[in-house]
C-alpha positions in Angstrom: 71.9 76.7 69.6 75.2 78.2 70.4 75.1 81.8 73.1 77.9 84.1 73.6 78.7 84.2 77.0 79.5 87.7 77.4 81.7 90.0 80.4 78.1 91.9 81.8 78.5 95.9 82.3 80.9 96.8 84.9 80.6 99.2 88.1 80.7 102.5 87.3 84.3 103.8 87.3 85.8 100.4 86.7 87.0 100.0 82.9 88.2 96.7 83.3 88.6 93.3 84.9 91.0 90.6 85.6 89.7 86.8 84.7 90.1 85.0 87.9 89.3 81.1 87.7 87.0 79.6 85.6 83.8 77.2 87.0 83.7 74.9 84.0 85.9 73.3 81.5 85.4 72.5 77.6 83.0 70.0 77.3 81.5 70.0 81.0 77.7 71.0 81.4 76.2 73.8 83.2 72.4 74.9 84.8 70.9 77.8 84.0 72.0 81.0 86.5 75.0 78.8 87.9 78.5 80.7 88.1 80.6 80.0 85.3 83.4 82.7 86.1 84.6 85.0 88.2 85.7 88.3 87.0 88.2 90.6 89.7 87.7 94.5 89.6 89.7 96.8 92.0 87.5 96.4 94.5 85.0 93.8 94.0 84.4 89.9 92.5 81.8 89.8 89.8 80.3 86.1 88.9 79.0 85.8 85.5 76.0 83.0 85.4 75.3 80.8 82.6 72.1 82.1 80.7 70.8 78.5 80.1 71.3 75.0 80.7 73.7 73.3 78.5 77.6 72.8 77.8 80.6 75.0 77.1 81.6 74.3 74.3 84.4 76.5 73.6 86.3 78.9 76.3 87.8 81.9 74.4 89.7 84.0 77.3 92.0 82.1 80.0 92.5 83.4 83.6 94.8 86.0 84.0 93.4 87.9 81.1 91.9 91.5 81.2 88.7 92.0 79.8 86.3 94.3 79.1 82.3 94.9 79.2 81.0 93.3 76.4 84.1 90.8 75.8 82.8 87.4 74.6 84.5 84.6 77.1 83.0 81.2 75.9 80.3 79.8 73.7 78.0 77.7 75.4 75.7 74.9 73.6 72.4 75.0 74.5 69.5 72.7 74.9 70.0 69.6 72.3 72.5 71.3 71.0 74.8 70.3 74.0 74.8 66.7 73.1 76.8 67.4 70.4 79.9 68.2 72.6 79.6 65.3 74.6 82.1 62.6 73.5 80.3 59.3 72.1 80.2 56.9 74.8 81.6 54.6 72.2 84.6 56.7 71.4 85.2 57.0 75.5 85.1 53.6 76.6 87.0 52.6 73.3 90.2 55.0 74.7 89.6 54.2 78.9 90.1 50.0 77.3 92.9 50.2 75.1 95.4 53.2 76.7 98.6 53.6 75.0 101.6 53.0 76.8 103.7 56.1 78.5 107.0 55.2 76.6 105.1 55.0 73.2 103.0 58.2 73.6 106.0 60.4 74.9 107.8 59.0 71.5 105.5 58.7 69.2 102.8 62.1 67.5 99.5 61.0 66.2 99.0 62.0 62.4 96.0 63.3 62.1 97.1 66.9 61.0 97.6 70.0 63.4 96.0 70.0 66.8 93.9 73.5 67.8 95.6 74.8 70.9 94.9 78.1 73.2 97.8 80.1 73.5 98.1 79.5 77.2 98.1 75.6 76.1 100.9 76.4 73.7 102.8 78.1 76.3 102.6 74.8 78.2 103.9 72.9 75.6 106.4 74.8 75.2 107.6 74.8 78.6 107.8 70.9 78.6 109.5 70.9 75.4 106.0 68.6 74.2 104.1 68.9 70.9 100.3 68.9 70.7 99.9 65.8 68.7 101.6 63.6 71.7 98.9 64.7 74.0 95.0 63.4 73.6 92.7 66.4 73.7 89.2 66.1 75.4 87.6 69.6 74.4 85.7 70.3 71.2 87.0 68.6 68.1 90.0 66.9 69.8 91.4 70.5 71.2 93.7 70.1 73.9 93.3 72.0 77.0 95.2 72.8 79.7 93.9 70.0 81.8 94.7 67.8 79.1 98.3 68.8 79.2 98.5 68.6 82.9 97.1 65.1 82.6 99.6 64.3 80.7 102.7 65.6 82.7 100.8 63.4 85.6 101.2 60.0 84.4 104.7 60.8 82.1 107.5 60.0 83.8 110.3 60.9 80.9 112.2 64.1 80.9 110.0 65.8 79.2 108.8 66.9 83.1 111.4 69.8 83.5 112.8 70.4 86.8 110.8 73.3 89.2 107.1 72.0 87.9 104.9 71.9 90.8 103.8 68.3 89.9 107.7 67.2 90.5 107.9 69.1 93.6 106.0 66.5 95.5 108.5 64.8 97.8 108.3 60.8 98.1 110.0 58.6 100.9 113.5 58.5 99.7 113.5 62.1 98.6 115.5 64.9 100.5 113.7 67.5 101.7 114.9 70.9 102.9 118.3 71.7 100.5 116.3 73.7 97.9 116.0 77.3 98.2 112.8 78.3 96.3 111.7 81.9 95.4 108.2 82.3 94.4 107.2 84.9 92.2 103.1 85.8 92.3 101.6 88.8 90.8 99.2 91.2 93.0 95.7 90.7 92.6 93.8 93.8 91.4 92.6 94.0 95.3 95.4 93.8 96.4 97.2 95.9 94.1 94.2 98.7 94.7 95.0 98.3 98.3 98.1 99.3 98.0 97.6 102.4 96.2 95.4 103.4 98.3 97.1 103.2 101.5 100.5 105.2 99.9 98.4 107.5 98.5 96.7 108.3 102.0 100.1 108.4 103.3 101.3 111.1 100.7 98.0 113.4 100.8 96.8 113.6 104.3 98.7 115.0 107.4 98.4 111.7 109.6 98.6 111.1 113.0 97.3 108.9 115.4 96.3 109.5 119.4 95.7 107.0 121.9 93.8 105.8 124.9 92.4 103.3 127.2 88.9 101.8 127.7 87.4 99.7 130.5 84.9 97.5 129.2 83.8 95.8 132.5 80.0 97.4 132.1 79.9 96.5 128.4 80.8 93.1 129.5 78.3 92.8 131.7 75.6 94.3 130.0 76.1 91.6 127.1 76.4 88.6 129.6 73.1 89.6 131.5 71.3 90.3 128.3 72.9 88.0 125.3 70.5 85.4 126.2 67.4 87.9 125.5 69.0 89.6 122.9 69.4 86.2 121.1 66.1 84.9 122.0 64.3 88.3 120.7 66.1 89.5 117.4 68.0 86.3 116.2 71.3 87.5 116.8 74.2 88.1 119.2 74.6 91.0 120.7 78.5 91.7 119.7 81.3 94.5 121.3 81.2 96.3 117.6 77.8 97.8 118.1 78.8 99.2 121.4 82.0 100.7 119.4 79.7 101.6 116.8 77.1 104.3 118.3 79.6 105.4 120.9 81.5 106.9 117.4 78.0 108.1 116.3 77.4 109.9 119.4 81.2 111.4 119.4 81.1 112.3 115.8 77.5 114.5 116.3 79.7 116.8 119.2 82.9 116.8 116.8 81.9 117.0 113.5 85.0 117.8 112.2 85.8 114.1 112.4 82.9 113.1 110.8 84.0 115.5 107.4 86.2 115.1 104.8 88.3 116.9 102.1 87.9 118.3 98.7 90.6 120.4 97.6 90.5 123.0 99.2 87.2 122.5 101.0 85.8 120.5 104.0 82.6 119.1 103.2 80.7 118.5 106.5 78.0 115.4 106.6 75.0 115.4 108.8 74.6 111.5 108.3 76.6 109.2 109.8 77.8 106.0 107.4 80.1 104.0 109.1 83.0 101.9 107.4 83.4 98.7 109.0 86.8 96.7 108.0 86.2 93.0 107.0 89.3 90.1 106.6 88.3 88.4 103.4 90.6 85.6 101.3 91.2 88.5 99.0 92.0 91.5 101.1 91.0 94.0 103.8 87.7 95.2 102.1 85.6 98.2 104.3 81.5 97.7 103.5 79.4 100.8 104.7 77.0 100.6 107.2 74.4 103.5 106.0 72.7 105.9 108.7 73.9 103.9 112.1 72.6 107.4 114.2 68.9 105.7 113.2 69.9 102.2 113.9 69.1 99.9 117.2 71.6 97.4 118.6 69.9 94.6 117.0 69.7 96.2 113.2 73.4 97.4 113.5 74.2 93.9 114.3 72.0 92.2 111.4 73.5 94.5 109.0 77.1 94.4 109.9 76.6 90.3 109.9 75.5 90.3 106.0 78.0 92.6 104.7 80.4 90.9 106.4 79.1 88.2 105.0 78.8 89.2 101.4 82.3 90.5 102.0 83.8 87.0 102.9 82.1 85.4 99.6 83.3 87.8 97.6 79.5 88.4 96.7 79.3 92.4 97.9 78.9 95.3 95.6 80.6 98.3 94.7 78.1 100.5 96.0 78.4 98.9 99.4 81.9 99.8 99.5 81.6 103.5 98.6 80.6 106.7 100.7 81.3 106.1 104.3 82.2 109.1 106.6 83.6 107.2 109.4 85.5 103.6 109.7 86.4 101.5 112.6 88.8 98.8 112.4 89.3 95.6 114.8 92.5 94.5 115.3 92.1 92.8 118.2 89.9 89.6 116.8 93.7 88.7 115.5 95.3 89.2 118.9 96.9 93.3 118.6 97.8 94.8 121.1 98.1 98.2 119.7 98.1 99.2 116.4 98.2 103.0 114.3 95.3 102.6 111.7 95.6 104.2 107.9 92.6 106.8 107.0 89.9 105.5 104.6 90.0 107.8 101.9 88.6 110.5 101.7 87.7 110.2 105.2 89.0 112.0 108.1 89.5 109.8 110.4 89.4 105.5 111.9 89.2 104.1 115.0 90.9 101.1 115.9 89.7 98.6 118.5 92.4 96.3 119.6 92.6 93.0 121.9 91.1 92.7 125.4 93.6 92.5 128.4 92.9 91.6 132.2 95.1 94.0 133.6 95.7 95.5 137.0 94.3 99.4 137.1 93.9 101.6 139.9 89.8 101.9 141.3 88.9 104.5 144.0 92.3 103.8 145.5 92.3 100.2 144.7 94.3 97.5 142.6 91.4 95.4 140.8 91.6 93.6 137.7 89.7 95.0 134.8 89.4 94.2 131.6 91.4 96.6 129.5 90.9 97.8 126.0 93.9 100.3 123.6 91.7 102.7 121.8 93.8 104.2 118.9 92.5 107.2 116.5 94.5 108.4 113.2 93.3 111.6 112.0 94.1 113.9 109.0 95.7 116.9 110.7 94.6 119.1 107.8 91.5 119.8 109.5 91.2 117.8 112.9 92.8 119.1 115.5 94.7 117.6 118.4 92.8 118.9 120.9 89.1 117.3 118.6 91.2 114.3 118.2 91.5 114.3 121.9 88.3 114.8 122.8 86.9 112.7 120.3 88.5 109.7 121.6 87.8 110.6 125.2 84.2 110.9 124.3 84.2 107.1 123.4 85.7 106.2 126.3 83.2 107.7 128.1 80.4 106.4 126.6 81.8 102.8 126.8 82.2 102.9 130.3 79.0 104.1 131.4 77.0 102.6 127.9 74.0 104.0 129.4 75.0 107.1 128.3 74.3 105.9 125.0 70.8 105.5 125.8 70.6 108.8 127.1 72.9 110.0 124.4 74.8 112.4 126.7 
């Protein structure tokens, strides 16, 4: 039996995707539930599963496409079924003993009437200046895929190859290296594209501007050496700096709460729960997953959460939904070595903190020159509706709290 595989619903808001890479070729076989494709949206990868085990049998949309909820992308045979797009083991080992020689196939088309192509196949043809009868397809009645074609470039050696292909850009011994000047032209991903709208639009709407300080971290320091053993030992997880970072903010945004709002129009809406953006490097992008309701978190459940969105993140596996709604962000520059940095607001949020590397530098201690280990604290806010003298404050506050992070316990 032959099954649609179908593009599932999408997120709300999103109208479309972008076909990223497909799993599986033409002919290959597949288990039930595994990942077949991967579909991008602005802000998230969705994998669409196989719904049971058998073979593709035809693939109807090539990456790079945009679909649509409810788009078919391949047909997949099913069950017994399946079998039938196998090639007979006859048939195989008939063409692996008796291959036709590269100067004969590159001169010669079979006759056996007009080969089905795809149109990014025929694009591929074109470009080599080849014709789909020269090349032996492997997909569903003799079709010729893409892999087929590439297969082919692989073992030709004629001029068919035009200069610039990737396969001729492979340097052997005797080839010069270094005399080409190559431009490369990619498109943006959706992501990436999305990031970028966002970040000039922040920069048109909201008043931006960004305040500094300086943190000594030698009592968060040594709070985590004396008790990352425990810690470990007693939740399964290391106690890390972000946490620390983490309910300082919560504690700073219940005295300003200005910081903690955001704007509608004409209005500031003011939120009495604290959901804190954390950005995450993935492959794809700079993604923010929300940590919900951090004020009512411990250590340990701050840290479990922020390692499995971060984790999701990384696979490309989160949801939209996880990426929505936060009132607050922090960003940590410093696990790539900055120094300082000015952070762009999160949309529609009001204001992000950015942590930066930590520096042994000499500061002055009750009259003394002693090494400490230094922190850059750095806090953008929309001027629309935080002050300097909050943003101030704000930042202070953190400071504060970091270097005495019993206060935190306390929460004073």
């Amino acid at each position: 039996m032959s099954i649609e595989i179908k593009v599932p619903p999408l997120p709300e808001s999103v109208s479309d995707a972008t076909l990223v890479a497909w799993h599986k070729s033409v002919g290959e076989t597949c288990a039930r539930d595994e990942n077949l494709v991967d579909l991008e949206t602005d802000k998230v990868v969705l994998e669409v599963p196989a719904p049971a085990t058998g073979v593709i049998e035809q693939i109807l949309i090539e990456a790079g496409a945009t679909v649509t909820a409810g788009d078919v992308l391949a047909i997949l045979a099913e069950g017994d079924a399946a079998a039938a797009a196998d090639p007979k083991p006859e048939a195989a080992a008939a063409e692996e003993s008796e291959p036709a020689p590269q100067q004969k196939k590159v001169a010669e088309k079979k006759s056996n009437g007009p080969v089905k192509t795809s149109p990014a196949v025929r694009r591929m043809l074109e470009e080599h200046d080849l014709d789909a009868t020269m090349v032996t397809g492997t997909g569903k009645d003799g079709r010729v895929t893409k892999a087929d074609v590439m297969s082919f470039l692989e073992e030709d050696d004629s001029s068919n190859v035009t200069p610039g292909d990737p396969d001729t850009q492979s340097a052997g011994e005797d080839a010069v290296v270094g005399f080409e000047r190559v431009e490369q032209r990619v498109p943006m991903t959706r992501l990436r594209a999305r990031i970028a709208e966002r970040l000039v639009e922040a920069q048109q709407t909201a008043a931006m501007l960004t305040t500094f300080n300086e943190v000594d971290l030698t009592e968060v320091m040594a709070l985590r050496s004396r008790y990352k053993e425990t810690f470990l030992n007693e939740h399964g997880i290391k106690l890390g700096f972000m946490s620390f970072f983490a309910k300082a903010a919560v504690e700073a945004l219940k005295k300003f709460p200005v910081v903690n709002a955001s704007v509608e129009g004409t209005d500031i809406v003011y939120h009495n729960y604290y959901d804190i953006g954390i950005a995450v490097s993935t492959e794809r992008g700079l993604m923010v997953p929300v940590i919900r309701d951090v004020d009512q978190m411990s250590f340990a459940q701050f840290e479990l959460e922020l390692k499995e969105i971060a984790s999701k993140a990384q696979s490309g596996k989160i949801g939209m939904e996880e990426l929505t709604g936060g009132t607050f962000s922090i960003t940590n520059g410093g696990i790539f070595g900055s120094m300082m940095s000015t952070p762009i607001l999160n949309q529609p949020q009001s204001a992000i903190l950015g942590m930066h590397s930590i520096q042994q530098r000499p500061m002055a201690v009750d009259g003394e020159i002693k090494i400490r280990p230094m922190m850059y604290l750095a806090m953008t806010y929309d001027h629309r509706i935080i002050d300097g003298k909050d943003s101030v404050q704000f930042l202070v506050t953190i400071k504060q709290l970091l270097e005495d992070p019993s206060r935190l316990l306390l929460q004073v």
